[in-house]
C-alpha positions as CSV (number, residue, x, y, z in Angstrom):
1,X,1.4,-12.0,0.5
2,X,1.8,-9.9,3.8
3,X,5.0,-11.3,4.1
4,X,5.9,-8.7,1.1
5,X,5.2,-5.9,3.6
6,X,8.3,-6.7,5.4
7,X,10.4,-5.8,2.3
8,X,12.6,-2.3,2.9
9,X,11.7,-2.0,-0.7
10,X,8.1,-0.9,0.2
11,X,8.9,0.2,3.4
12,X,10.7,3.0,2.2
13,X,9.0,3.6,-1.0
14,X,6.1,4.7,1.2
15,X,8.5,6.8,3.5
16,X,7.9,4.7,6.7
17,X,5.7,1.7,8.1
18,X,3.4,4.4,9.6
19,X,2.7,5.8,6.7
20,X,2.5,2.7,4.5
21,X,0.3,1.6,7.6
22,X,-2.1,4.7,7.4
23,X,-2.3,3.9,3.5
24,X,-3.5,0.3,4.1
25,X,-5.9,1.1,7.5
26,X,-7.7,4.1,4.8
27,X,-8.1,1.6,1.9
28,X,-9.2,-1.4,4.1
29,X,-12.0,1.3,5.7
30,X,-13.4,2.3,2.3
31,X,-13.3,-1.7,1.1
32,X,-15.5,-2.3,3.9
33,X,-17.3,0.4,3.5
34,X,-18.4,-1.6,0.0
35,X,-15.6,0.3,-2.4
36,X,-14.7,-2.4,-5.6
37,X,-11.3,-3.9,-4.9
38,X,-8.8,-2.9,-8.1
39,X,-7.8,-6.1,-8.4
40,X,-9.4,-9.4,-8.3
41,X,-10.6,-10.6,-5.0
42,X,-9.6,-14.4,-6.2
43,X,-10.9,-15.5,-2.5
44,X,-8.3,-13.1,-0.4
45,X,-9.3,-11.4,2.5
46,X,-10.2,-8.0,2.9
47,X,-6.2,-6.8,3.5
48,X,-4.9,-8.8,1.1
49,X,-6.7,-7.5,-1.7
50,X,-5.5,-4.2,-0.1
51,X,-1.8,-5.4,0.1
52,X,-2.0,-6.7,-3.8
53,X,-3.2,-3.2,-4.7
54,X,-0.2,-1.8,-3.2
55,X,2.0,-3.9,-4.9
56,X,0.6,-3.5,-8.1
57,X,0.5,0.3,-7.8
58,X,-2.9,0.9,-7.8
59,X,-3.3,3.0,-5.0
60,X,-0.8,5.2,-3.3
61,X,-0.4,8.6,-1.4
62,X,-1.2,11.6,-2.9
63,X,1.4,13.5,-1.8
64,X,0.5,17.1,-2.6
65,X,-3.4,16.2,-1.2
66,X,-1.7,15.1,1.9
67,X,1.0,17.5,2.6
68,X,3.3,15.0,3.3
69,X,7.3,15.1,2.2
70,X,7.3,12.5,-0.6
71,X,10.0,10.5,0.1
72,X,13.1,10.2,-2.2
73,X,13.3,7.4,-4.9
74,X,14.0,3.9,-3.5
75,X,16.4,2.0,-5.4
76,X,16.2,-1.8,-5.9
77,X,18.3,-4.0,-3.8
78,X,19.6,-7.0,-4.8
79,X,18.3,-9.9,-2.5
């Protein structure tokens, strides 16, 4: 599952590994902090619950709230 973070795909969607590392270190903080995962837990860790919300799109940057450049539209490459 963390191997998916290697993908450009969500690299880039995110605008960076910094920034798709800040996402990840805030939504880890408030998981421990006793917020209910979004997805099921199914015995993952802690970050990989984080990592499967990611991919499924359940959390994200809010862009305007952050005042952060969005970055432009990643497209899909063939692999």
């Amino acid at each position: 599952m963390i191997e998916a973070l290697n993908s450009d795909d969500i690299v880039n969607k995110f605008g960076g590994r910094f920034k798709l590392t800040a996402l990840i270190q805030k939504r880890l903080g408030e998981i421990i902090d006793g917020a209910r995962p979004l997805v099921e837990r199914e015995g993952r860790s802690d970050l990989e619950v984080v990592i499967e919300e990611i991919l499924q799109e359940k959390i994200s940057i809010d862009w305007e709230a952050s005042g952060l450049e969005k970055p432009a539209p990643v497209k899909k490459t063939a692999r």
